[in-house]
N, C-alpha and C positions, 0 to 999 in steps of 0.2 A: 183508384185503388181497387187490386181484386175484394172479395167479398168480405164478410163480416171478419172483426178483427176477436181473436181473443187473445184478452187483455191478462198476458203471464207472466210476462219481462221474462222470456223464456232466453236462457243460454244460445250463443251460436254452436257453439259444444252439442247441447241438447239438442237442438231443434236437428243438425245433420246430425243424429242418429236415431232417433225418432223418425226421422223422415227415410232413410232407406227402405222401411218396412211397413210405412202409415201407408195405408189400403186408400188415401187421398194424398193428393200434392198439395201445400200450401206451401205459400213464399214468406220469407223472413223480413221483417224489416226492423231493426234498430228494437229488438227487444220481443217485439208482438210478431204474430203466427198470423196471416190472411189464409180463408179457407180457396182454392180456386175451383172457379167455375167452369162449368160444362160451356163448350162450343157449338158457334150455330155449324152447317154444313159449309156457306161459303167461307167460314173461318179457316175450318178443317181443309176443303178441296185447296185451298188457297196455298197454305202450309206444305201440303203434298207436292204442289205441282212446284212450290218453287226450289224443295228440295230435291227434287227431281230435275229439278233444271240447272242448280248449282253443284249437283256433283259427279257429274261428267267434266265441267267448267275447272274442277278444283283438285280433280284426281293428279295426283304427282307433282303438285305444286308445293307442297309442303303445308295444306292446309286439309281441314276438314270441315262438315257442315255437321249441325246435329239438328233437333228436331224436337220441337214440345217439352219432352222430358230430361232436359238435362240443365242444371241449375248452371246462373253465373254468382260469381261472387263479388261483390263489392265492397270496396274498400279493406277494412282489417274489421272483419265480419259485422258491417252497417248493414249490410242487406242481400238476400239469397234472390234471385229472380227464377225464373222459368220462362225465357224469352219462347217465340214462337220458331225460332230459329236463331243459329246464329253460326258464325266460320269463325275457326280459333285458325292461325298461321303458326302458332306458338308450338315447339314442339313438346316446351313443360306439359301441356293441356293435353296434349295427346297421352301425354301417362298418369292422365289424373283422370279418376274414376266415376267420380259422382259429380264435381263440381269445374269448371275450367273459370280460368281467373281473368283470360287474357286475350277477349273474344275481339279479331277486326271488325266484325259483322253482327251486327242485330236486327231482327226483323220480328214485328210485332205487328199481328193483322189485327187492324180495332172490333170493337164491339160496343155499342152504348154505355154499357155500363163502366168500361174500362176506358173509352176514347179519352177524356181530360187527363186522367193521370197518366195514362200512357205518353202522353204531349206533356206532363208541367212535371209532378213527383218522378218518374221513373224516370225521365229523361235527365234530368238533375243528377238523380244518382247512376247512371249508364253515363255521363259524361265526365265521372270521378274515373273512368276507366281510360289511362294512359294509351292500353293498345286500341282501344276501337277507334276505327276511321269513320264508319258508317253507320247512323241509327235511321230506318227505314220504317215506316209507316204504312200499312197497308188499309181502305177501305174497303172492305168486301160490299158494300153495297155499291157502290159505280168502278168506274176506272180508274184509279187516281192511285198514285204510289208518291208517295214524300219522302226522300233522300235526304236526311240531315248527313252532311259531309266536311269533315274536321278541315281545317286549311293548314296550312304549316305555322299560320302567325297564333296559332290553336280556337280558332273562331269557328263557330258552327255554320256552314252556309246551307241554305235549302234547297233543293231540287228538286221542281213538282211535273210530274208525268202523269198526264192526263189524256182521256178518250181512249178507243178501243185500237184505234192506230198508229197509237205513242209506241217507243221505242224505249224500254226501262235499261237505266244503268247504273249498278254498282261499281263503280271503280276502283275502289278497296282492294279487291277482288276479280277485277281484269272481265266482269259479266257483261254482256247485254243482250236481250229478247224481248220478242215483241211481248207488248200489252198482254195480247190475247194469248199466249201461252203462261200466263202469271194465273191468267182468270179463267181459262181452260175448262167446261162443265159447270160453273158455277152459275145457278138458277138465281137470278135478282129477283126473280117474285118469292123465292122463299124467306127474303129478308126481312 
């Protein structure tokens, strides 16, 4: 779970509009406001390059990618996210301003303090989402990228790409590039 919760049983009302203009982001869940936290460098470099790499892939497709700051919604307002990324196909989401409801694509690079719930709570609620195909998981400390990938019988199956010679693929999204364009500048001893 991101950081410290405070405990307001805050409106989803309240919180998105509060939050257009709160000089921090914090994410929603089921009542409570979480503060979010600062990212290391390979979180950051990580984020960059892969949105750099999906939107050439996704230009004219009828899809788009966004980037840190742009909320998902879950459910009938259970929960606000700020994925690290994500691709909506949806064109409702393309005229929606602050929050997109209808993401194929989510990508969350870990970080200690976030890695379990990003893997147990947030996944949970990121698989109440009809449109996502794809919950993706990123280590910035080695090579490894985890593909949770929806099947048609709606089962989660897992896809692990690993070492620096791997071959990463979103298929949601028609993607694939090497490992080492995911990880691209990123220093493992800053980790």
């Amino acid at each position: 779970m991101p950081a410290l919760a405070e405990k307001l049983n805050i409106t989803p009302e309240d919180y998105l509009a509060a939050e257009i203009d709160a000089p921090t982001r914090s994410e929603y869940v089921q009542g409570e406001i979480y503060a979010m936290a600062g990212a290391s460098d390979g979180h950051v470099t990580i984020t960059g390059n892969l949105f750099a790499l999906i939107k050439p892939q996704v230009r004219g497709a009828g899809c788009k990618p966004y980037i840190s700051d742009m909320k998902v919604r879950i459910g009938e307002d259970s929960a606000y996210y700020y994925p690290d990324l994500l691709v909506s196909c949806d064109s409702a989401d393309h005229k929606r301003n602050y929050v997109k409801h209808a993401p194929t694509l989510i990508v969350e690079v870990l970080s200690p303090s976030t890695e379990a719930y990003d893997r147990g709570g947030k996944f949970a609620f990121y698989r109440q989402l009809t449109s996502l195909q794809e919950y993706v998981l990123i280590d910035p400390r080695t090579y490894r990228v985890d593909v949770f990938r929806r099947t048609p019988q709606n089962r989660w199956e897992l896809f692990n790409f690993e070492g620096a010679d791997a071959e990463v693929e979103f298929a949601s999204i028609n993607f694939h590039c090497p490992m080492q364009a995911v990880y691209e500048d990123v220093d493992f001893e800053l980790v």
